[in-house]
C-alpha positions in Angstrom: 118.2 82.5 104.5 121.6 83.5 105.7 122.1 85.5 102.7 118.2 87.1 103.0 119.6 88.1 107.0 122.6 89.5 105.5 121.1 92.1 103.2 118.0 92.3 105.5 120.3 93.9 108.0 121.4 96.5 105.2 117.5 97.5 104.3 115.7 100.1 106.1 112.7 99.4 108.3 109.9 100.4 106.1 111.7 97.8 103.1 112.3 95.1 105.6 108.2 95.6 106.6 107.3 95.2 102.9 109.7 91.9 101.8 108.5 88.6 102.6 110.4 85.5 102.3 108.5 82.7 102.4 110.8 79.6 101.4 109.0 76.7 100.6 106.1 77.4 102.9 103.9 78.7 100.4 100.9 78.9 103.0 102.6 81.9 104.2 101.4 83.8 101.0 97.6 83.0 101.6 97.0 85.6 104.3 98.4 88.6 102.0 97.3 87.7 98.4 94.1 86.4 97.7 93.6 82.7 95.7 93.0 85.5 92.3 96.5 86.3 92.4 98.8 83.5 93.2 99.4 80.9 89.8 98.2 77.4 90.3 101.7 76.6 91.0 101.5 78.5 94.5 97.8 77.2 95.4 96.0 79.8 93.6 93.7 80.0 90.5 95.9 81.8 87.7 96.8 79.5 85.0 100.4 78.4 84.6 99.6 80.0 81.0 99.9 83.0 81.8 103.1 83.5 83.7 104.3 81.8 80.2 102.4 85.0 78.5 104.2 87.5 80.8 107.4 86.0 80.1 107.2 85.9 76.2 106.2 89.8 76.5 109.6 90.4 78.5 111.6 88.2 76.3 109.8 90.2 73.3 110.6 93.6 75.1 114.0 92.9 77.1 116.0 94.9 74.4 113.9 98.3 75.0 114.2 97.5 78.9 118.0 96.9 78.4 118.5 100.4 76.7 115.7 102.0 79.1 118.0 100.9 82.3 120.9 101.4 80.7 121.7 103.9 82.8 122.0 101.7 86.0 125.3 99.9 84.9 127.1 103.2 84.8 126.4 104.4 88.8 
């Protein structure tokens, strides 16, 4: 949390308005995103399966993304 107030202080309004940092009070996700979209790990109804899905498509693609943000490094 100290760290979060840190760079908080460095965001602008509208970003601090649209990050949410909910710890380990996971309750505090319920009234923004519906049951549909949180993984069973968080209370919801999405299948721990599929965040393993998501990640093998990364893992499959992370060289691409690498060479696609390349240009990030060098700023």
């Amino acid at each position: 949390m100290t760290i979060y107030s840190l760079y908080q202080s460095f965001m602008s309004k509208k970003m601090q308005g649209r990050v949410l940092l909910c710890g380990h009070d996971l309750e505090m996700l319920k009234p923004f995103f519906d049951n549909k979209y949180l993984p069973e790990d968080f209370g919801g109804i999405v299948p721990t399966s599929n965040a393993q899905k998501i990640t093998e498509k990364i893992k499959k693609a992370s060289k691409q993304i690498e060479k696609d943000f390349e240009y990030l490094s060098k700023v």
